[in-house]
Structure formats: C-alpha cells, structure tokens
N, C-alpha and C positions, 0 to 999 in steps of 0.2 A: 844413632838411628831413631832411638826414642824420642827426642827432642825435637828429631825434624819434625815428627807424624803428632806431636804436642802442639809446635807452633803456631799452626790456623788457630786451635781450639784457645794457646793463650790470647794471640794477638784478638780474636772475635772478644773473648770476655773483656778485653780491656779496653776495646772499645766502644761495647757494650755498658762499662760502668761507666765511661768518660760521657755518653750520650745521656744517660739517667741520669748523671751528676748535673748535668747542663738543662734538663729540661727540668729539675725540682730548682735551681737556683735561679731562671731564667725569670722573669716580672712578669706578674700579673697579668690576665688580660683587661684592658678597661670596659670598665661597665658602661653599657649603651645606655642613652639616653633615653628617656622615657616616650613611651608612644604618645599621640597626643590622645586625651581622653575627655568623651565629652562630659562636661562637669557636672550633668544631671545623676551620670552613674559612678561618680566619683566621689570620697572623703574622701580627708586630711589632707597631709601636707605637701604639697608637689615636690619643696623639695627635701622630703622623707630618706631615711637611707635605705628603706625598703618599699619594694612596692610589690603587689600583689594582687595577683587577677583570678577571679573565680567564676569557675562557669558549672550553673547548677542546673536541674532541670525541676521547675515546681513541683511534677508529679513523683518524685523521688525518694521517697522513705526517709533514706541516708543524708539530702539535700536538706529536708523540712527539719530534721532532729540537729542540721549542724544551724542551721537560720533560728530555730527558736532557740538554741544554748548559744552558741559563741556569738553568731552577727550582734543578736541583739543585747550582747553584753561587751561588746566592742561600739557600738553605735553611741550606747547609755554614755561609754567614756570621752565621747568627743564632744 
C-alpha cells in the first residue's frame, strides 16, 4: 500500500532527473551574428569573439568616471 501512494512521487523524480540530465548535456545555443554597426561608432575587430554594446548618458556621474578610466584606456590599446 505504501509503494502504490510512493509511485507518482518516484516516477515524477525520475523524470525530473532524466529532463535535467538532458537539458545540461544538450548543445549550446549558437551565437547570433552580429548586428550590423555603423563603423563611425565602432572599434576593433568584427570578427572579435566578443562584442559589446554600451549605452551611457553624457550627463551621468557613473557614465563620465567609467569613459575617463576604462574607455580611454581600452581606446589608448587599439
């Protein structure tokens, strides 16, 4: 009688693990191609294996302190 009122519970876990087994082994998704970008607002290399889009607003505290430290020490590198 115990067994029957256990059953759902094992049968759900077990297919429970077999679904998470399947979806951590399952491939990658592919990475989309890049938008197109107009080259005035763009460095480096197109085909870079990263890319990265930032959107600041001039009058921004946080914006001005990351453009005067990293931009322009990512810029000096290219």
């Amino acid at each position: 009688m115990l067994r029957l009122r256990l059953l759902p519970a094992i049968i759900l876990t077990v297919v429970l693990g077999l679904a998470a087994s399947l979806a951590l082994t399952a491939a990658p998704p592919q990475a989309k191609p890049a938008a197109e970008v107009d080259p005035h607002k763009a460095f480096g290399s197109k085909s870079a294996p990263i890319t990265m889009e930032v959107f600041s607003d001039f009058q921004c505290p946080a914006c001005r302190t990351l453009y005067m430290t990293i931009w322009r020490q990512l810029l000096r590198r290219l």
